[in-house]
Backbone as a ProteinNet text record, in pm:
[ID]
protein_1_A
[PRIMARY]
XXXXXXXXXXXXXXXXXXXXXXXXXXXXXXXXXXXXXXXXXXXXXXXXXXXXXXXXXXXXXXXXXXXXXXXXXXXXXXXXXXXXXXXXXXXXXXXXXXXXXXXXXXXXXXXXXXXXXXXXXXXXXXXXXXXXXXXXXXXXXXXXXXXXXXXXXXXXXXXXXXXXXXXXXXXXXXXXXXXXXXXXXXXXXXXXXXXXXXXXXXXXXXXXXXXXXXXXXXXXXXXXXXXXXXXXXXXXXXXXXXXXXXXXXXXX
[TERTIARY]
-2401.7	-2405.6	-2330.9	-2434.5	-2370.2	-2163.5	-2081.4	-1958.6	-1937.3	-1982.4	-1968.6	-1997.2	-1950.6	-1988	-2170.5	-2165.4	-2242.9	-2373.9	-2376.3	-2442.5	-2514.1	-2405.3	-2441.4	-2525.6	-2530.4	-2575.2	-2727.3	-2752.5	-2879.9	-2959.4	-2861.6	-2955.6	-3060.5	-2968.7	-3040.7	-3042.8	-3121.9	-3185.2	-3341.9	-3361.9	-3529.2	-3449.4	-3345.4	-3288.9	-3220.4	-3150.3	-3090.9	-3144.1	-3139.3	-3166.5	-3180.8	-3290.1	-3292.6	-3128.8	-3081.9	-2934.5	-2828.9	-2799.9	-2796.2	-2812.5	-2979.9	-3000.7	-2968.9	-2998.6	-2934.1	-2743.1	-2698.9	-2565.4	-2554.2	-2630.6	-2635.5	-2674.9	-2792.5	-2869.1	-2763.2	-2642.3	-2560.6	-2436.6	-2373.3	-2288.6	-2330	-2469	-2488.8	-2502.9	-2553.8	-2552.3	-2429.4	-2354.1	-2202.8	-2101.3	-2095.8	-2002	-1814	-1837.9	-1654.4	-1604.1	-1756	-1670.3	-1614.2	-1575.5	-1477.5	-1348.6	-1281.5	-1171.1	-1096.9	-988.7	-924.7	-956.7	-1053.8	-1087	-1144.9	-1129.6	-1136	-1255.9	-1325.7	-1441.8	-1482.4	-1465	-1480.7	-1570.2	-1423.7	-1447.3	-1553.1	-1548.9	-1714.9	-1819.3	-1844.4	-1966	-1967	-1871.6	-1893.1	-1963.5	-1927.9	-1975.9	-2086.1	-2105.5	-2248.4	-2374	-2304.7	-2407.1	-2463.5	-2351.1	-2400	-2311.3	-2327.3	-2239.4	-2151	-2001.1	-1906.9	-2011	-2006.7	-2105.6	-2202.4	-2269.5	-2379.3	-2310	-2193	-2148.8	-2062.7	-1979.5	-1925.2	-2029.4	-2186	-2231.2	-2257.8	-2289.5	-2367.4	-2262.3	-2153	-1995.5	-2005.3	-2001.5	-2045.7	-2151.7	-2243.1	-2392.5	-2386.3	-2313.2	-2326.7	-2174.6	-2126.9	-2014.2	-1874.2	-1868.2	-1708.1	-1663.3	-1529.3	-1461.6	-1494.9	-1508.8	-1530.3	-1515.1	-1506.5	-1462.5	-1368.1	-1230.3	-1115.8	-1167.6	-1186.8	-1218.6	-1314.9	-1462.6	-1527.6	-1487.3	-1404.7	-1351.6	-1256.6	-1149.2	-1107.4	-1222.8	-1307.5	-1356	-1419.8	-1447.8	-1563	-1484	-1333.6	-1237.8	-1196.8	-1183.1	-1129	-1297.5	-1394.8	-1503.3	-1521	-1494.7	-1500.9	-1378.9	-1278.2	-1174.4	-1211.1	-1273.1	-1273.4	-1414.4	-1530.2	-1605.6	-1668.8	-1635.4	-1587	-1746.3	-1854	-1991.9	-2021.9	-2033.5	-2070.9	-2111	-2031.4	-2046	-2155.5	-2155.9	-2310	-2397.1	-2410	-2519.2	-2686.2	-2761.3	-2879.6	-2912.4	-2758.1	-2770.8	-2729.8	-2633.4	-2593.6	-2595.3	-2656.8	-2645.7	-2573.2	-2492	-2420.6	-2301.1	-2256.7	-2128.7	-2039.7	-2008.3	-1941	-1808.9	-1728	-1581.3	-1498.9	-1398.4	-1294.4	-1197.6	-1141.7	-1023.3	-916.1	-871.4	-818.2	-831.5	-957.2	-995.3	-1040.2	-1034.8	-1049.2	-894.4	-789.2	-672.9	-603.1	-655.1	-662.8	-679.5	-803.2	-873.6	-797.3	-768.5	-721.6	-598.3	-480.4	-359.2	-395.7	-470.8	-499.1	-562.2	-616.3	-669.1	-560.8	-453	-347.2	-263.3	-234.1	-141.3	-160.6	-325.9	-401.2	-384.5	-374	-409.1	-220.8	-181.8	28.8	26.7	-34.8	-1.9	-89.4	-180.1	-282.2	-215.3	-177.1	-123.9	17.5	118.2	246.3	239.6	299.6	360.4	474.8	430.3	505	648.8	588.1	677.1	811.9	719.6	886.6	952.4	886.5	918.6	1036.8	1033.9	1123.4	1228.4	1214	1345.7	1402	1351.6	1387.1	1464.9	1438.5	1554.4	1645.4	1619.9	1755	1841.6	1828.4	1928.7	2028.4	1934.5	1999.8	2040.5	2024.3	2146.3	2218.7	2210	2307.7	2398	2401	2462.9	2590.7	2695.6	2806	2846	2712.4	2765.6	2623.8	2543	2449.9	2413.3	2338.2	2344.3	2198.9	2155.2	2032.3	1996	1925.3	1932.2	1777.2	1765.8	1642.4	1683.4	1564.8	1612.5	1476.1	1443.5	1380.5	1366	1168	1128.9	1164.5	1155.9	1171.1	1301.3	1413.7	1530.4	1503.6	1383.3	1389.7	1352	1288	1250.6	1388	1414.8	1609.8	1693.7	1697	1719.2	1657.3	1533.2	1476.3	1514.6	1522.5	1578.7	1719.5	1797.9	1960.6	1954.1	1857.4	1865.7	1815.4	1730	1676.8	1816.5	1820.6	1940.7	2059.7	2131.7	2219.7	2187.3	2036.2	1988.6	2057.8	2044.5	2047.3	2136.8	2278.4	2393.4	2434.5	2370	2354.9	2443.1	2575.3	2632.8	2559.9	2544.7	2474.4	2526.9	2528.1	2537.6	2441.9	2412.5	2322.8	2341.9	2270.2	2283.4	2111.6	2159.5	2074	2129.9	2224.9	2321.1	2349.9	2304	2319.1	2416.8	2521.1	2695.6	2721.1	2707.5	2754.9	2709.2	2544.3	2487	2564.2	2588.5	2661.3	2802.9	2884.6	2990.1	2975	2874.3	2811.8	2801	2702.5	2671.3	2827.6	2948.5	3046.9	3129.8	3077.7	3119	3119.6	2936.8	2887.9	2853.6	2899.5	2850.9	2814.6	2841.1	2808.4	2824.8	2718.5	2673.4	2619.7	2656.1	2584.1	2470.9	2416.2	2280	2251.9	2134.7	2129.7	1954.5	1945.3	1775.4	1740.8	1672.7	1609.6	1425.4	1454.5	1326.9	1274	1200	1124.7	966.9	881.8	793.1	696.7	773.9	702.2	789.5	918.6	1006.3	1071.6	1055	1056.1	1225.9	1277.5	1386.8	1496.7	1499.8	1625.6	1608.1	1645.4	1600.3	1730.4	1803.2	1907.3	1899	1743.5	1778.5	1746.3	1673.1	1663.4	1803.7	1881.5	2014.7	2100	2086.5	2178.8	2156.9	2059.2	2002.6	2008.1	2006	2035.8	2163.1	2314.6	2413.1	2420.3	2384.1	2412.3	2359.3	2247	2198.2	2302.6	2363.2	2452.6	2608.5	2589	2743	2705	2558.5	2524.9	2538.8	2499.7	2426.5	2289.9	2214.3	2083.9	2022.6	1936.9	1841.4	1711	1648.8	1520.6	1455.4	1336.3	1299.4	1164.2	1110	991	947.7	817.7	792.2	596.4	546.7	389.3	317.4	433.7	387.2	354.1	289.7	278.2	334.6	307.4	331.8	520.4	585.8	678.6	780.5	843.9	933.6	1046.8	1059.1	1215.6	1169	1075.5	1065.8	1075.1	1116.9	1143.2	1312.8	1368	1518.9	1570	1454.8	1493.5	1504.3	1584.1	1526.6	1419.7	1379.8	1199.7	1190.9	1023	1014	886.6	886.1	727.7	658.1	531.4	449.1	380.9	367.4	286.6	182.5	58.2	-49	23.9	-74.9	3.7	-99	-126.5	-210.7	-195.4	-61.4	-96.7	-150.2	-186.9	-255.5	-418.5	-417.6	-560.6	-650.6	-582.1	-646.9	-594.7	-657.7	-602.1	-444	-371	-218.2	-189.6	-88.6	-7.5	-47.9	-181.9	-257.7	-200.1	-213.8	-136.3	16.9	67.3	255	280.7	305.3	339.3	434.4	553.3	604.8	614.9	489.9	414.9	364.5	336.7	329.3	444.2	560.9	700.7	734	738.7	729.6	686.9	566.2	520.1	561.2	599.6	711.5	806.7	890.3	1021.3	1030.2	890.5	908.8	837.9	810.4	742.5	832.9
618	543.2	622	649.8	690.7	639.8	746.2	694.6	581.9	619.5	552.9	401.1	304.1	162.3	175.7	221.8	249.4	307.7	416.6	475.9	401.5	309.7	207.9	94.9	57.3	-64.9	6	117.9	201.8	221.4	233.1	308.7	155.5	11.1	-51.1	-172.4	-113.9	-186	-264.4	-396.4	-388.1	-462.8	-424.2	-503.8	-628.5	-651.5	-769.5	-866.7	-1025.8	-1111.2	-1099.9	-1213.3	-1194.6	-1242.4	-1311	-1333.1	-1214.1	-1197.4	-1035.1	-895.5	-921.4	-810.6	-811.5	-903	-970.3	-916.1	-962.4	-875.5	-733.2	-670.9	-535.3	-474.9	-570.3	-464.4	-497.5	-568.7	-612.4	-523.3	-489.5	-380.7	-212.7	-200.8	-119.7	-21.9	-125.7	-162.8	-161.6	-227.4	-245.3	-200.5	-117.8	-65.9	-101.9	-98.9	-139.4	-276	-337.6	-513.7	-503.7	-467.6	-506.8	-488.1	-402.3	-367.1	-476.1	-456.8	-584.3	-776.1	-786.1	-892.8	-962.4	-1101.9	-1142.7	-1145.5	-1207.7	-1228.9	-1346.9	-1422.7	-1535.5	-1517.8	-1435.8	-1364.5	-1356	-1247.6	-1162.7	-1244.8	-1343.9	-1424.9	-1489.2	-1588.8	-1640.2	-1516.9	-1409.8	-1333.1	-1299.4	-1251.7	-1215.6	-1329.6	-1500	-1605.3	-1580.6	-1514.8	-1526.6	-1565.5	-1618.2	-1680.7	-1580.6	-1654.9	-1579.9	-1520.3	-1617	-1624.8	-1544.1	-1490.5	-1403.9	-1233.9	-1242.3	-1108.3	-1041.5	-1165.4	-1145	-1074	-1161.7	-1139.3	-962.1	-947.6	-827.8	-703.7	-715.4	-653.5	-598	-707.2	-690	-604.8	-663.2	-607.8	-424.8	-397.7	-257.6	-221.4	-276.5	-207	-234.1	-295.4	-364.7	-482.4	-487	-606.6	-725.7	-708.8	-815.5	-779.5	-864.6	-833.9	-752.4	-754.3	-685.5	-562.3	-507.8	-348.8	-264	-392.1	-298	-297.8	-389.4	-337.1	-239.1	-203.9	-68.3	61.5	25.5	156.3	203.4	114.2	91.3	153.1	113.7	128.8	335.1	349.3	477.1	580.2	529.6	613.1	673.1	507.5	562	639.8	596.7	744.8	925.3	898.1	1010.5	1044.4	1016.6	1056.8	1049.7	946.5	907.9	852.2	905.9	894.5	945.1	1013.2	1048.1	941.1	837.8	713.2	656.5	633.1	566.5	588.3	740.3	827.8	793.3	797.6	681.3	593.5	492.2	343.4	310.7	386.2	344.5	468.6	548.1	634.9	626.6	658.1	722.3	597.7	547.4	492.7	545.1	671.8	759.2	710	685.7	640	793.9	741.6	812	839.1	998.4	986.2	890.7	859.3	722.6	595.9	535.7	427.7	491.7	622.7	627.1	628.2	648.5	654.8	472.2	443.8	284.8	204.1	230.1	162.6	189.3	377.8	355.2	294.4	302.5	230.7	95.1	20	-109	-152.9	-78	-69.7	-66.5	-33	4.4	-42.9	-144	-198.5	-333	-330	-484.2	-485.2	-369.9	-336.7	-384.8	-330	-347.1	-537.2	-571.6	-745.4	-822.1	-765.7	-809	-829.1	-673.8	-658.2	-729.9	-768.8	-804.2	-910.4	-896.9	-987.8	-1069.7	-1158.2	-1277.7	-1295.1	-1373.4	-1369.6	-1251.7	-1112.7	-999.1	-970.2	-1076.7	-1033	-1118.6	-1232.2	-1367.5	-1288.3	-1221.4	-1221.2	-1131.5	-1022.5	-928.2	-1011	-1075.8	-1146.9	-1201.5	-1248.8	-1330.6	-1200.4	-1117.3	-987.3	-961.4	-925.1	-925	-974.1	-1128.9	-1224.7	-1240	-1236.6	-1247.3	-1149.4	-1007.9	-893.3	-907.5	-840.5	-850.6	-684	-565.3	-431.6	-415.3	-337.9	-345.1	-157.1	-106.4	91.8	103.5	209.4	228.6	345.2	384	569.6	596.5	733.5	775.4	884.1	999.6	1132.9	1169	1302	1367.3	1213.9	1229.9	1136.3	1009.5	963.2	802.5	756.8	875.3	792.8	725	751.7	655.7	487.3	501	353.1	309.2	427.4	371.6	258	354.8	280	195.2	130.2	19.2	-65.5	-21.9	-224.1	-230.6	-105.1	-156.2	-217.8	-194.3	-269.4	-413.1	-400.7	-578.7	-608.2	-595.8	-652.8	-684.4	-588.5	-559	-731.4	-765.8	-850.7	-935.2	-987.8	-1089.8	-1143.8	-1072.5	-1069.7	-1017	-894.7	-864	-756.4	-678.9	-569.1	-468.3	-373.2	-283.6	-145	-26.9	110.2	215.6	318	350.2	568.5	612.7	728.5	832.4	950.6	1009.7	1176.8	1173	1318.5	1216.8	1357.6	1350	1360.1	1390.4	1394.1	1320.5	1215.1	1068.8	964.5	967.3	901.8	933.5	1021.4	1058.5	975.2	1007	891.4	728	700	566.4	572.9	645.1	569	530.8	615.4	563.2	452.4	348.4	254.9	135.6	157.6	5.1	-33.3	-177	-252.9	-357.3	-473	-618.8	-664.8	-684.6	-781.4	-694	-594.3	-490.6	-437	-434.9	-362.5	-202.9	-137	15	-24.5	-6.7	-0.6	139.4	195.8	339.9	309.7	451.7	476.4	601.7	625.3	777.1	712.1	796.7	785	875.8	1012.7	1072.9	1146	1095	1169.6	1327	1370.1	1522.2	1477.3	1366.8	1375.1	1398.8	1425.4	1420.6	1435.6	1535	1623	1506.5	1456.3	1336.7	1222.4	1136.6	1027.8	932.4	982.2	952.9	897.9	1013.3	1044.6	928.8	905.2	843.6	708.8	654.5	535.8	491	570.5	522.4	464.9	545.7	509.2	390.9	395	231.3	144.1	136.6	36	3.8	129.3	84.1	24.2	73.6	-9	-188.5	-195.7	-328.6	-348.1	-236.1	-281.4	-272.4	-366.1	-377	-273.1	-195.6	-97.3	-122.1	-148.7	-145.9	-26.2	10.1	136	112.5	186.4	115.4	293.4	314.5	442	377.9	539	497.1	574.8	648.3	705.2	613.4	583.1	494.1	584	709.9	829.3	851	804.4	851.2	869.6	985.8	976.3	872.4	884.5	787.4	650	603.1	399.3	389.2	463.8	360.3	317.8	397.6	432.5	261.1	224	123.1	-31.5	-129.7	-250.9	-290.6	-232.9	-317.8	-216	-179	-110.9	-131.8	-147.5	-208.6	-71.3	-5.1	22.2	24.3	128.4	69.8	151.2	104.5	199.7	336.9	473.5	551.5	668.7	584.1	661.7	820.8	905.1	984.6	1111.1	1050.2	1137.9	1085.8	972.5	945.5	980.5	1057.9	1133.8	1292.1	1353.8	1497.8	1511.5	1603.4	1621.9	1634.6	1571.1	1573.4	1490.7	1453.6	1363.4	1228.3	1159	996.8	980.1	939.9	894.1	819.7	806	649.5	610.1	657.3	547.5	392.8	448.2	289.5	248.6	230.1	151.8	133.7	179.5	153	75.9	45.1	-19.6	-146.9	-189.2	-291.5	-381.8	-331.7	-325.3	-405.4	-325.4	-385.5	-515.1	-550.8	-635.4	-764.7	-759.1	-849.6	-863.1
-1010.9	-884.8	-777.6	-672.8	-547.4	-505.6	-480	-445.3	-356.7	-235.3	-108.7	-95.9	-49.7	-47.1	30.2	109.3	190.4	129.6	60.7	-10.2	-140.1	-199.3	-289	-253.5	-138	-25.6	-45.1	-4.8	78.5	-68.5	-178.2	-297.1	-348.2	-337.9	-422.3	-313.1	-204.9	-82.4	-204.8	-181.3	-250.2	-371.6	-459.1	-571.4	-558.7	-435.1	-382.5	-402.3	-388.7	-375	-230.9	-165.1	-17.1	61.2	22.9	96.2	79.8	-59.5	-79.3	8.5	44.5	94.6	242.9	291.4	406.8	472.4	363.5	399.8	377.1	259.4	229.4	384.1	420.6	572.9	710.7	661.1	780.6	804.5	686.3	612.5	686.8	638.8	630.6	814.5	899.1	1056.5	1093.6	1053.1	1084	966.4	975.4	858.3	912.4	995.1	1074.8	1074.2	1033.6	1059.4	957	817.7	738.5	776.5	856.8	898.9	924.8	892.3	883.4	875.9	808.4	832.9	709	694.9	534.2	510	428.4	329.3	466.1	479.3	515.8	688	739.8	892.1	882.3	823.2	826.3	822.3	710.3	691.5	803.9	864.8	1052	1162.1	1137.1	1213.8	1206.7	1112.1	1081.3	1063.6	999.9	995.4	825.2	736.2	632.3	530.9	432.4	318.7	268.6	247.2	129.8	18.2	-63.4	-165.8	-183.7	-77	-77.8	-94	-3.4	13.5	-99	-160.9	-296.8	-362.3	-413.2	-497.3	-496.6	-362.7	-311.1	-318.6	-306.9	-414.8	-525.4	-629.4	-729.6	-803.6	-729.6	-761.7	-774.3	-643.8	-629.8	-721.2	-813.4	-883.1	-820.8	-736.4	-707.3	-730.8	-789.9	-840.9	-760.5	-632.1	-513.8	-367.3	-306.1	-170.6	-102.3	-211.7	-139.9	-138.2	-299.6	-318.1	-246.1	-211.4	-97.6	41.2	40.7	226.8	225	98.9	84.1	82	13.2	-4.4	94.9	165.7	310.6	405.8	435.9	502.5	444.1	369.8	318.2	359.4	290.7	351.4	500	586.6	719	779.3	700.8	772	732	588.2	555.9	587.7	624.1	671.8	816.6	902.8	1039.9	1092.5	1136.7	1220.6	1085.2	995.7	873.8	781.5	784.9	725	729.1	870.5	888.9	965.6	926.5	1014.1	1005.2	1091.6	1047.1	1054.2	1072.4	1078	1203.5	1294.5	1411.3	1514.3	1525.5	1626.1	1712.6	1800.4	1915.4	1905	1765.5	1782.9	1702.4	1718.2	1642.7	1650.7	1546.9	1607.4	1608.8	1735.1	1783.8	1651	1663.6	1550.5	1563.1	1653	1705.3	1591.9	1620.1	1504.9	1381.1	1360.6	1213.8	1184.7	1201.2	1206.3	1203.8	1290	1321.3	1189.8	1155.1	1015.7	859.9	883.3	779.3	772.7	851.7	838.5	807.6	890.3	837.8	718.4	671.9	528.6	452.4	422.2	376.7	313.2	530.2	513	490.5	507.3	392.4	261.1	195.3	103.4	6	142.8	87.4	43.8	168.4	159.7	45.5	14.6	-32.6	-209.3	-214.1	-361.7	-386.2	-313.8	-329	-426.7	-501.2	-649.9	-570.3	-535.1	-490.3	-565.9	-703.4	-787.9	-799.9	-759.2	-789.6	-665.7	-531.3	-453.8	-446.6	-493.3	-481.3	-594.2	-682.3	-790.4	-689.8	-630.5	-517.5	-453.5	-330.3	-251.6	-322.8	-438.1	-507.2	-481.3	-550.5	-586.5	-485.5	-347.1	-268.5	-217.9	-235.4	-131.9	-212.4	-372.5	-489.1	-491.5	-452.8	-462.6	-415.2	-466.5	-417.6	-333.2	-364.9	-273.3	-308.5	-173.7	-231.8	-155.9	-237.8	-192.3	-146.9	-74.6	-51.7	-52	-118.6	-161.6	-114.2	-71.3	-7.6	51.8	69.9	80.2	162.7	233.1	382.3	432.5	422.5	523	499.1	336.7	342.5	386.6	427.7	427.5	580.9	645.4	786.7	688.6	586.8	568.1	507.1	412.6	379.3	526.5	592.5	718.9	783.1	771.4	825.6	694.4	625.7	505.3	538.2	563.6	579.3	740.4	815	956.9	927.1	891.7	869.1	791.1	699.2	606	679.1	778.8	858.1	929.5	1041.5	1079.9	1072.1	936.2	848.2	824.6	820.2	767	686.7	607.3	493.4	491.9	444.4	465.4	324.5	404.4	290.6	320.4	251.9	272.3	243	251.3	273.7	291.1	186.2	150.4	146.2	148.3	128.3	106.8	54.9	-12.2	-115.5	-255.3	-387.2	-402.3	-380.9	-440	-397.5	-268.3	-248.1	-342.1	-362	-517.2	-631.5	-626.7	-770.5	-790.9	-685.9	-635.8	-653.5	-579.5	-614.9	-743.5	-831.2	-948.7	-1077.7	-1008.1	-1063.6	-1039	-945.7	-872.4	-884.1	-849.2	-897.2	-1027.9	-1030.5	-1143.5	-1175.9	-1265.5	-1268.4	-1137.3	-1111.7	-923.5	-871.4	-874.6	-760.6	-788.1	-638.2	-645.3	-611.4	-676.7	-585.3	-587.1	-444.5	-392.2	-394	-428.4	-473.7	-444.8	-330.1	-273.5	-239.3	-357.7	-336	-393.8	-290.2	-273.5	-418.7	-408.9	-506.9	-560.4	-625.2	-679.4	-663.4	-511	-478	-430.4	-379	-316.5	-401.2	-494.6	-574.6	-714.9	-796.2	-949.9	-1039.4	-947.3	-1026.8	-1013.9	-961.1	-960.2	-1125.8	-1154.6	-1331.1	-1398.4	-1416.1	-1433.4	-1418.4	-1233.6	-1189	-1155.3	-1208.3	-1205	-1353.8	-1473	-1592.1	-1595.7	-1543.4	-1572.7	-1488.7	-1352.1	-1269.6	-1406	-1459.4	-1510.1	-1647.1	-1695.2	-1823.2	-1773.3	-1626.9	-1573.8	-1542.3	-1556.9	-1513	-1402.4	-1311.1	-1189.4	-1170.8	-1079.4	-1074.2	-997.8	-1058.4	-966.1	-967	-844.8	-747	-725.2	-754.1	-728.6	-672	-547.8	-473	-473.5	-516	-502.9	-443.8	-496	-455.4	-577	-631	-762	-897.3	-965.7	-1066.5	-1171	-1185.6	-1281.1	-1260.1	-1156.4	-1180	-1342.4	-1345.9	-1478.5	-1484.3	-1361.6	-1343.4	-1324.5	-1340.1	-1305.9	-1422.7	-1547.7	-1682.7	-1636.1	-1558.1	-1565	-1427.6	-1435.6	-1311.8	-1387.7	-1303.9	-1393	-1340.7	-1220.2	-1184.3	-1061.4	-1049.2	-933.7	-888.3	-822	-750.6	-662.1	-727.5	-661.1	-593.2	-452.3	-346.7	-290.9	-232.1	-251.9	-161.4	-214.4	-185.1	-100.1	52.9	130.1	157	178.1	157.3	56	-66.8	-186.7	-137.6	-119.9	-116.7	5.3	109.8	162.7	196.2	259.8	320.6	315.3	276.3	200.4	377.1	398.4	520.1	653.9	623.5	692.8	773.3	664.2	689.3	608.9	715.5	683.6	578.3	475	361.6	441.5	510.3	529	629.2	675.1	774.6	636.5	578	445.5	387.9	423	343.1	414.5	553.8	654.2	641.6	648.1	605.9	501	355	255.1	260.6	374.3	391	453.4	587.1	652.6	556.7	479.2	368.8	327.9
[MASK]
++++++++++++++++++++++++++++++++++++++++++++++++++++++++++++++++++++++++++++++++++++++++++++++++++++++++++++++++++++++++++++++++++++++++++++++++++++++++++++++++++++++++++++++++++++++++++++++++++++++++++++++++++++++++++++++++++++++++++++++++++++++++++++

């Protein structure tokens, strides 16, 4: 089966059911209305059933609705007027809204996935904490610094690092009550955080680890770490920022 949502739509035009095909030929015309917008949106807009468009998901090989407005969403950044060449002539989008789309794809994609449940043991921690650390190294240490500002907000006193011999310091510190929030995206910031996140955890302090790596070595070394999609592998290397997705993250 063809990759592309799009491509999948076009191959098994004729196999649909007529309501089916109906949204397939609406998709395929409008490839941008999924952008930010639910299952539901769309069917008001267009004048066609949830129900129909789910099915028509499926049909072509996706779990449902969410996954083809990702993939729909990731196609048109990465292929731009390419997408739906044929179907819409002279509405080529600007790098602008391909840029546009994909962040919002993203950062639908951030809200969409959040585990409620770990997000709630999460706040306990930290309003439970009696010292709480925030470790992060190059770029993410700007998101290091956007949770100690909200937190700060809040009332929350927190500290906040990004030199390994100060971590190292820390990890002889904290313990029962305390927290260390640990945030690397793809484990390049630091050859000791493994290390130094084992011993917090045998002093019995709680460590948080928010990366985008699922593969990381070091999330066994955490007591919980929540993965988050990780836009810049999934397109062009240097392309799109993760941390407007770390962003989003924090403000959740």
């Amino acid at each position: 089966m063809a990759d592309g949502p799009i491509e999948r739509l076009r191959a098994r035009l004729g196999d649909f059911t007529p309501s089916e095909e109906a949204a397939a030929r609406y998709f395929i015309e409008h490839p941008t209305s999924v952008v930010n917008k639910t299952i539901a949106a769309v069917a008001r807009e267009a004048g066609l059933s949830s129900t129909a468009i789910m099915r028509m998901c499926q049909r072509i090989g996706y779990s449902g609705y969410a996954e083809f407005r990702f993939c729909m969403n990731r196609q048109l950044l990465s292929h731009g007027a390419d997408a739906d060449r044929g179907a819409d002539e002279g509405r080529d989008l600007s790098s602008h809204d391909n840029l546009a789309n994909a962040y919002s794809a993203y950062l639908r994609k951030t809200t969409d996935g959040l585990d409620k449940a770990q997000l709630a043991r999460f706040a306990r921690l930290i309003l439970n904490a009696r010292r709480i650390s925030i470790w992060g190294a190059n770029r993410t240490y700007e998101s290091v610094k956007q949770l100690s500002l909200r937190l700060f907000r809040i009332g929350i006193f927190n500290q906040t690092t990004s030199d390994e011999q100060v971590m190292d310091d820390i990890s002889t510190i904290l313990g029962p009550g305390d927290l260390c929030i640990v945030m690397s995206m793809n484990g390049r910031g630091s050859k000791s955080y493994g290390t130094l996140m084992s011993s917090l955890v045998e002093r019995g302090c709680d460590v948080l680890l928010v990366t985008m790596n699922p593969k990381l070595p070091f999330i066994k070394n955490a007591s919980e770490a929540v993965v988050l999609p990780w836009i810049s592998s999934d397109y062009a290397a240097g392309l799109l920022e993760d941390q407007i997705v770390v962003f989003m993250y924090v403000e959740c």
